[in-house]
Biopython code that builds the backbone (N, CA, C, O; Angstrom):
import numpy as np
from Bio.PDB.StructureBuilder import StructureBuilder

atoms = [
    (1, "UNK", "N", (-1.822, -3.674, 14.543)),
    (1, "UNK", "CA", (-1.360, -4.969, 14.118)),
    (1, "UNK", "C", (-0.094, -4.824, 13.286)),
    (1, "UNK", "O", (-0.126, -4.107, 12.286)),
    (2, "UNK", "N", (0.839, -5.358, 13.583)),
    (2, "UNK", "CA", (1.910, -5.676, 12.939)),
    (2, "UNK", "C", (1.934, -6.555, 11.506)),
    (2, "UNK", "O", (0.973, -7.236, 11.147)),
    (3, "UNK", "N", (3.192, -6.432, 10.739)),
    (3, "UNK", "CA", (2.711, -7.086, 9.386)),
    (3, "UNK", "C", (2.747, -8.905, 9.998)),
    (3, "UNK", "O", (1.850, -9.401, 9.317)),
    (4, "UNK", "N", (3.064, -9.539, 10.497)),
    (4, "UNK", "CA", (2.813, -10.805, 10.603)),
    (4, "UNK", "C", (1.680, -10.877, 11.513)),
    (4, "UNK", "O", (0.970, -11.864, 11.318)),
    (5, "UNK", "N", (1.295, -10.060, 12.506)),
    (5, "UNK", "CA", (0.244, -10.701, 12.938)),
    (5, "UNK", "C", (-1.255, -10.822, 12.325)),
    (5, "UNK", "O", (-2.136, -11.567, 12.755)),
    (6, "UNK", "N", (-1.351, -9.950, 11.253)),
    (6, "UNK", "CA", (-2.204, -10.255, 10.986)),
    (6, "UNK", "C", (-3.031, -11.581, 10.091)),
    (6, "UNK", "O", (-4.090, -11.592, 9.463)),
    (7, "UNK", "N", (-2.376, -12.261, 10.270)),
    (7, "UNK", "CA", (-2.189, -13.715, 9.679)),
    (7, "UNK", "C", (-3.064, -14.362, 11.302)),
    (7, "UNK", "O", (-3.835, -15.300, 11.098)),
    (8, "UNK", "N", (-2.965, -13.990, 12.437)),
    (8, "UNK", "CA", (-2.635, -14.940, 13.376)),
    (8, "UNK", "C", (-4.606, -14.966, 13.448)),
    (8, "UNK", "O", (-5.021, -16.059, 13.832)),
    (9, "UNK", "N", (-5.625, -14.017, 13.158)),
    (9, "UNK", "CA", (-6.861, -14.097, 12.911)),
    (9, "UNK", "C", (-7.219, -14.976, 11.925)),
    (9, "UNK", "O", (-8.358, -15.286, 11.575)),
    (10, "UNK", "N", (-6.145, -15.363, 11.495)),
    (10, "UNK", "CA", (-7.198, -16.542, 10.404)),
    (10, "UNK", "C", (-8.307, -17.564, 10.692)),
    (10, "UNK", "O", (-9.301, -18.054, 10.156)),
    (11, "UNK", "N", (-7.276, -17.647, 12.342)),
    (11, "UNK", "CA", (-7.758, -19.057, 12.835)),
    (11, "UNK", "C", (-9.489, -19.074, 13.172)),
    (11, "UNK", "O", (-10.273, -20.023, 13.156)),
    (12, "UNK", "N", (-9.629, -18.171, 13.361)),
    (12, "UNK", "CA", (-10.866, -17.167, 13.683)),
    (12, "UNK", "C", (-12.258, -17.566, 12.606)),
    (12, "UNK", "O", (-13.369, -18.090, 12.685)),
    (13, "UNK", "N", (-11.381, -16.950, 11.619)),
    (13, "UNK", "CA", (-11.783, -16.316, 10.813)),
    (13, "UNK", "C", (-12.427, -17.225, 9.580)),
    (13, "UNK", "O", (-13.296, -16.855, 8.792)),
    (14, "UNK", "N", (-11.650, -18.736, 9.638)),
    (14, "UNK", "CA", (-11.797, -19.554, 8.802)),
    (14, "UNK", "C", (-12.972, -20.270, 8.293)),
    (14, "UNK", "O", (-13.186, -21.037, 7.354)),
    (15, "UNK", "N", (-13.933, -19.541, 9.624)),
    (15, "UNK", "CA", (-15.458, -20.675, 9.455)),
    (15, "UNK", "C", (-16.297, -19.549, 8.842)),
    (15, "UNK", "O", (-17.454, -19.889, 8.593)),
    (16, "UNK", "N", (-15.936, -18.137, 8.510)),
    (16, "UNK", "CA", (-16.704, -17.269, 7.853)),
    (16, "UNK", "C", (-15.892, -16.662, 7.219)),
    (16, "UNK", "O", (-15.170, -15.706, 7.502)),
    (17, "UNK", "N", (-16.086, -17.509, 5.945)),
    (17, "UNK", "CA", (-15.324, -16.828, 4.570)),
    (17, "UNK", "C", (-15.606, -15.407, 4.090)),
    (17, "UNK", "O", (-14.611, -14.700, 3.935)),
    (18, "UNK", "N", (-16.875, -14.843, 3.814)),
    (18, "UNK", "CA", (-17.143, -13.584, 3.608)),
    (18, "UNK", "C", (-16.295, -12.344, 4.357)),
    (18, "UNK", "O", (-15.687, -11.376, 3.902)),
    (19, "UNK", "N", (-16.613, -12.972, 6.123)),
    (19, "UNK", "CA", (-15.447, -11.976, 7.116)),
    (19, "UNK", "C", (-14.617, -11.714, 6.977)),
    (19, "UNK", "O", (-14.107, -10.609, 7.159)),
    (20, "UNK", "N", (-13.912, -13.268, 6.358)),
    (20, "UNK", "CA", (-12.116, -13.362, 6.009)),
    (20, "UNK", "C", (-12.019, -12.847, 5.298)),
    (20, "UNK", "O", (-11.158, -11.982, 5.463)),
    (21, "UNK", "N", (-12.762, -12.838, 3.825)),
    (21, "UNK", "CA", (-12.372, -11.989, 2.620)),
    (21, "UNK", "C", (-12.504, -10.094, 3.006)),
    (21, "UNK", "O", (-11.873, -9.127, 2.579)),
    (22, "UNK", "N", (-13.510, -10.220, 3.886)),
    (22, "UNK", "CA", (-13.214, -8.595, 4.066)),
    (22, "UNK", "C", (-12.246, -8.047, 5.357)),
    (22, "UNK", "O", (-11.897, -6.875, 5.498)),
    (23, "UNK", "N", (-12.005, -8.825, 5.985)),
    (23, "UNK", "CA", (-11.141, -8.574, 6.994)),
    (23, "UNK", "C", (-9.623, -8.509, 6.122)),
    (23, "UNK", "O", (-8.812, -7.635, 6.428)),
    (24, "UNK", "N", (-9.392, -9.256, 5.294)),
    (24, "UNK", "CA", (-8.351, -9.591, 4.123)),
    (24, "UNK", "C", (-7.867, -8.147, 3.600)),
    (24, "UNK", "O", (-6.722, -7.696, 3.640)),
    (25, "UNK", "N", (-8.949, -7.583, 3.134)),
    (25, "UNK", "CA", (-9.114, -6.879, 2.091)),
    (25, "UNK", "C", (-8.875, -5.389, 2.962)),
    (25, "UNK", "O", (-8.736, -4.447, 2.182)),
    (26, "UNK", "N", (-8.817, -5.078, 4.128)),
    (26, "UNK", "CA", (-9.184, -3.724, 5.236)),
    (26, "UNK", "C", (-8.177, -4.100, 5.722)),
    (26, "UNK", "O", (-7.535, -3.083, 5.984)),
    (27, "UNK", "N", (-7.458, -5.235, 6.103)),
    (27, "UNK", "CA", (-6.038, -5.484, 7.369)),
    (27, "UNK", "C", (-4.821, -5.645, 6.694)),
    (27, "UNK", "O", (-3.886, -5.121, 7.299)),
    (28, "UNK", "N", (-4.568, -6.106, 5.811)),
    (28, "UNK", "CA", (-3.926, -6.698, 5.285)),
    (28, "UNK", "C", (-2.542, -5.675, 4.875)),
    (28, "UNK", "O", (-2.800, -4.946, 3.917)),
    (29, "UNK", "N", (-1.053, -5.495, 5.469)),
    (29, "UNK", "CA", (-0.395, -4.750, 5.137)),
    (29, "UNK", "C", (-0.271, -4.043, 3.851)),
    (29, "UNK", "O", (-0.792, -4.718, 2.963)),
    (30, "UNK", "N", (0.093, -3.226, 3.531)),
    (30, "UNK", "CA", (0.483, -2.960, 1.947)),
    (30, "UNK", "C", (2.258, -3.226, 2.089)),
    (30, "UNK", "O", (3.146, -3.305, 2.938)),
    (31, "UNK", "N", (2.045, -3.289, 0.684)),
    (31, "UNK", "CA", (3.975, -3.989, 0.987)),
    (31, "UNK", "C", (4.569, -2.448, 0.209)),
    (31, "UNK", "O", (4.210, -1.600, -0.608)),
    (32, "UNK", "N", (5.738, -2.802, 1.129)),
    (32, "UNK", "CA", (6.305, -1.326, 0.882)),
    (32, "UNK", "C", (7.003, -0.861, -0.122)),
    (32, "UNK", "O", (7.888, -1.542, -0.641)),
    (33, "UNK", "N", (6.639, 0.615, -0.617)),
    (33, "UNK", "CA", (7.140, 0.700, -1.898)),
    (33, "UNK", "C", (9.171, 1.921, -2.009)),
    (33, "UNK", "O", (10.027, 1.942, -2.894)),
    (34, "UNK", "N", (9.081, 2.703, -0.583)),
    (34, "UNK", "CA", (10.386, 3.299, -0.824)),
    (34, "UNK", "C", (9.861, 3.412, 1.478)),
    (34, "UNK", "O", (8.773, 3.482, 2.050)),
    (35, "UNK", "N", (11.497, 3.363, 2.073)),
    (35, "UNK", "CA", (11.698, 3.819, 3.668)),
    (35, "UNK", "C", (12.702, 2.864, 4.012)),
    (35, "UNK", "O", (13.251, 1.957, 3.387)),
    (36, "UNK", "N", (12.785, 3.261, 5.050)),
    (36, "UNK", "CA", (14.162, 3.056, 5.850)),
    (36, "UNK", "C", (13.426, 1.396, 6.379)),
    (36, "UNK", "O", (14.274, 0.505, 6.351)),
    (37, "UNK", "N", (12.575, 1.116, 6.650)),
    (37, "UNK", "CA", (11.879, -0.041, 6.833)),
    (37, "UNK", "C", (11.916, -1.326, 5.748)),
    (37, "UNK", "O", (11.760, -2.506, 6.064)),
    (38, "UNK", "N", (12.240, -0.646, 3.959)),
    (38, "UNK", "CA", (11.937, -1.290, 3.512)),
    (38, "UNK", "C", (13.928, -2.319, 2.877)),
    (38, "UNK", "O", (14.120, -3.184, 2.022)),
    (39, "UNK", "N", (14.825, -1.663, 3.750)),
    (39, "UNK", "CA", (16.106, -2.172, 3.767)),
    (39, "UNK", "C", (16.511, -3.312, 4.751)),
    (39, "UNK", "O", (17.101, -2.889, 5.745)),
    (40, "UNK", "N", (16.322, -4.709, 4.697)),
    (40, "UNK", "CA", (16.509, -4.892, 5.670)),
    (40, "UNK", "C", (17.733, -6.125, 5.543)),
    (40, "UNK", "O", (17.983, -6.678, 4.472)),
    (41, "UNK", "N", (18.332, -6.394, 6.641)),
    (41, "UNK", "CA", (19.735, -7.264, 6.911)),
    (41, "UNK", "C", (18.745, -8.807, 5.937)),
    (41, "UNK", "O", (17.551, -9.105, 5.932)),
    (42, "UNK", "N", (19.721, -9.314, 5.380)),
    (42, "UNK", "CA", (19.454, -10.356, 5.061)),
    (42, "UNK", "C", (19.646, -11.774, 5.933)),
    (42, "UNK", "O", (19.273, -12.905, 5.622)),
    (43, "UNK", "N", (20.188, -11.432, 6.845)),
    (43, "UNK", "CA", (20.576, -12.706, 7.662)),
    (43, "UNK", "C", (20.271, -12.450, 9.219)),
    (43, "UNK", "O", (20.554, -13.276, 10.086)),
    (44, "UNK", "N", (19.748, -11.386, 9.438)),
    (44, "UNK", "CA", (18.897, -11.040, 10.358)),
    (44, "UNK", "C", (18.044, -10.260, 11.056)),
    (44, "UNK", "O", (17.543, -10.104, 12.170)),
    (45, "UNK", "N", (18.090, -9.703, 9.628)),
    (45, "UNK", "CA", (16.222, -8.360, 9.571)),
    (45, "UNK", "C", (16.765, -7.351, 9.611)),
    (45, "UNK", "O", (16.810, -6.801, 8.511)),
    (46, "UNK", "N", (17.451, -6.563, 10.798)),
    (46, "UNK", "CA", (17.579, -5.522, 11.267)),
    (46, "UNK", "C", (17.541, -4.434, 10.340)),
    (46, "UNK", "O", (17.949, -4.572, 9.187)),
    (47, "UNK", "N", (17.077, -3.362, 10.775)),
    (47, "UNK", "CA", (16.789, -2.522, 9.729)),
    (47, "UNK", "C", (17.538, -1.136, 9.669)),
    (47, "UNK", "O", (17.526, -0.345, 8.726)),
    (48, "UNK", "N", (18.231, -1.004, 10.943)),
    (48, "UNK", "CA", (19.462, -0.209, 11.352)),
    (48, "UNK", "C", (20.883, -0.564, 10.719)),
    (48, "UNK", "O", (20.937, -1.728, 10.323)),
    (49, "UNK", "N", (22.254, 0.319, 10.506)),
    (49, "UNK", "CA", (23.148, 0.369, 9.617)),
    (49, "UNK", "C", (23.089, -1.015, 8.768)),
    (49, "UNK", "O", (23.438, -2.162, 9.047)),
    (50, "UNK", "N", (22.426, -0.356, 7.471)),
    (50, "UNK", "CA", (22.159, -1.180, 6.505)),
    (50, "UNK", "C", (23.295, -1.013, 5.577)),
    (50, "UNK", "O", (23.537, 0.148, 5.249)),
    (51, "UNK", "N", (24.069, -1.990, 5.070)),
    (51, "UNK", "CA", (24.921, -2.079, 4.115)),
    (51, "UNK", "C", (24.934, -2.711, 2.751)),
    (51, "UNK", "O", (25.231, -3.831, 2.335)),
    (52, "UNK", "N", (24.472, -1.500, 2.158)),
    (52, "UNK", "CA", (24.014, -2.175, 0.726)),
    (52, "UNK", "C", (24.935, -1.926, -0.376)),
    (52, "UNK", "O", (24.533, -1.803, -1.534)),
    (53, "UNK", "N", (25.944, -1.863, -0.100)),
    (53, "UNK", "CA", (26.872, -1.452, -1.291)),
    (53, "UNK", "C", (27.495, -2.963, -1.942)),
    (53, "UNK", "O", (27.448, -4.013, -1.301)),
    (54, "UNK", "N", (27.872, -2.887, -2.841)),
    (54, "UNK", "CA", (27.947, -4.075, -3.693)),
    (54, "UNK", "C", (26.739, -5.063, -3.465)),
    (54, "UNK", "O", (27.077, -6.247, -3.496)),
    (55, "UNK", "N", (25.593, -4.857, -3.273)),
    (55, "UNK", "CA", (24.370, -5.536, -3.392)),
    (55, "UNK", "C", (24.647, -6.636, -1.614)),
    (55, "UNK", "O", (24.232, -7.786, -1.472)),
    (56, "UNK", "N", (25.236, -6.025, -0.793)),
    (56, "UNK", "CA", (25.611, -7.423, 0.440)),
    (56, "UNK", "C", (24.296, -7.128, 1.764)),
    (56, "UNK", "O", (24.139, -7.970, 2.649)),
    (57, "UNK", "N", (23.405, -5.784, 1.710)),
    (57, "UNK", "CA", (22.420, -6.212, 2.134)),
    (57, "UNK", "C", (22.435, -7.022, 3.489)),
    (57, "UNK", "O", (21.688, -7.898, 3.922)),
    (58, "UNK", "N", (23.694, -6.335, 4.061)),
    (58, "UNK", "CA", (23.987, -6.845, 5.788)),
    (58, "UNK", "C", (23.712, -5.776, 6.338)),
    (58, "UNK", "O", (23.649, -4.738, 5.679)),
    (59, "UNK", "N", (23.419, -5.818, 8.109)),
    (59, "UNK", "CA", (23.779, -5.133, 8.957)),
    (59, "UNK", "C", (25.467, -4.933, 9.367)),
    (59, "UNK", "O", (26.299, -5.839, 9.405)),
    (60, "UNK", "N", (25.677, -3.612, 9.631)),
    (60, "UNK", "CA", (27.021, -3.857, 10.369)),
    (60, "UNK", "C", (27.429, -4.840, 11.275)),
    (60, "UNK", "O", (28.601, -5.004, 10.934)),
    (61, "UNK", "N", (27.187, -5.727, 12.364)),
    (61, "UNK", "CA", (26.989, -6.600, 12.787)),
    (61, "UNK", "C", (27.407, -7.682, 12.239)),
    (61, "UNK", "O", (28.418, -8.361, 12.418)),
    (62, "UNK", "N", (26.050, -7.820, 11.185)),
    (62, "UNK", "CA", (26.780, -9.041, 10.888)),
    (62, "UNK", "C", (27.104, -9.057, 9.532)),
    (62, "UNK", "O", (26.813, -10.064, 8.886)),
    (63, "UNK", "N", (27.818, -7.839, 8.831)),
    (63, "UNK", "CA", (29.153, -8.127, 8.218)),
    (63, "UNK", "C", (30.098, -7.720, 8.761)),
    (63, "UNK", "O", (31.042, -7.347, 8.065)),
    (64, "UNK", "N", (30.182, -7.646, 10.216)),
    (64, "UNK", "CA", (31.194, -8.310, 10.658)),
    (64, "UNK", "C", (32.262, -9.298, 10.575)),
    (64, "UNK", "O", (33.437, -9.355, 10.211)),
    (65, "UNK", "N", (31.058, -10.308, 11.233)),
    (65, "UNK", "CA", (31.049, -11.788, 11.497)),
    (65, "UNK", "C", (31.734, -12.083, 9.886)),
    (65, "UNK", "O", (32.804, -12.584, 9.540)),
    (66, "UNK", "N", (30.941, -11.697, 9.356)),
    (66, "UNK", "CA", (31.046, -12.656, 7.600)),
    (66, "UNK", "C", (31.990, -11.678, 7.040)),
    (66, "UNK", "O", (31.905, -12.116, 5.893)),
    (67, "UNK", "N", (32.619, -10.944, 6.956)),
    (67, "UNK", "CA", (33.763, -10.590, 6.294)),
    (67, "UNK", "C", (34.606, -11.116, 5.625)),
    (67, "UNK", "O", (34.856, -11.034, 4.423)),
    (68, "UNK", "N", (35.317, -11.997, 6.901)),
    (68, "UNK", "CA", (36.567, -12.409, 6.342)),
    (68, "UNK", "C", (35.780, -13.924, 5.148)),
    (68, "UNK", "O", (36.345, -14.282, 4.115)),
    (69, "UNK", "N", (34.883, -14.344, 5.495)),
    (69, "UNK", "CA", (34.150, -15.347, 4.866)),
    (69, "UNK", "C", (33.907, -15.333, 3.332)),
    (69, "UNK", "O", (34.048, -16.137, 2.410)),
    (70, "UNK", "N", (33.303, -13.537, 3.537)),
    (70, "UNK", "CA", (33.243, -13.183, 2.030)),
    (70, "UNK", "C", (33.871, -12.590, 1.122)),
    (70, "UNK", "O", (33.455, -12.311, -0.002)),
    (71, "UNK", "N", (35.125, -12.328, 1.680)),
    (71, "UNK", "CA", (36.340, -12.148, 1.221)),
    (71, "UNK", "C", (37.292, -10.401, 1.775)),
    (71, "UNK", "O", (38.250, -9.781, 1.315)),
    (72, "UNK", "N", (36.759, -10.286, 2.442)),
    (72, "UNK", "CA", (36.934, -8.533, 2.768)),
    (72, "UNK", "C", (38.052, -8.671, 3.913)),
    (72, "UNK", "O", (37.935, -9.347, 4.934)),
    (73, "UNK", "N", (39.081, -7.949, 3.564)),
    (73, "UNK", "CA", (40.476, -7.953, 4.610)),
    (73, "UNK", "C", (39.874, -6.185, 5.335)),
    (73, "UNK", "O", (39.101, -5.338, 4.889)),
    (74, "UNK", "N", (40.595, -6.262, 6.443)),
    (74, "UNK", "CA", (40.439, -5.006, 7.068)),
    (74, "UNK", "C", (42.289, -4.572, 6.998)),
    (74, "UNK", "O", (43.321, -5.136, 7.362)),
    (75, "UNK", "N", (41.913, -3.130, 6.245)),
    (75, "UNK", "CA", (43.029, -2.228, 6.371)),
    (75, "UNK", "C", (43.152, -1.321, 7.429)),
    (75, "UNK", "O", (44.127, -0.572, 7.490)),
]
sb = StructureBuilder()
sb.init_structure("model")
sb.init_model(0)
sb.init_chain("A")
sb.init_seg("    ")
for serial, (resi, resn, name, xyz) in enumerate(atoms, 1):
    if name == "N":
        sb.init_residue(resn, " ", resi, " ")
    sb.init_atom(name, np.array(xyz, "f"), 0.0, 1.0, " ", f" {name:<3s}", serial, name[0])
structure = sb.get_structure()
């Protein structure tokens, strides 16, 4: 299970609270504390060339796009 799907058992799950609470408690991602997973594009996830310098938290991609927007000239 992926970290969002495990949400998608709720629906399930809702008429037996005890289940839910332990299904909760055994499925439930842990949120991440240091990985390459835990960098991700702010404007569209990606978790590949991450650009975090001056806190901008883009993909190459798309600081691209937003460059000239956010003020960055190309030399």
């Amino acid at each position: 299970m992926t970290t969002k799907d495990y949400t998608k058992a709720f629906a399930q799950l809702n008429a037996k609270p005890a289940v839910k609470a332990k299904f909760e408690r055994f499925n439930k991602p842990k949120t991440r504390q240091c990985g390459e997973a835990l960098k991700k594009c702010r404007r569209c996830g990606r978790t590949g060339a991450h650009i975090s310098k001056y806190r901008l938290h883009y993909c190459r991609q798309c600081f691209r796009e937003l460059a000239k927007i956010i003020g960055f000239r190309k030399y």
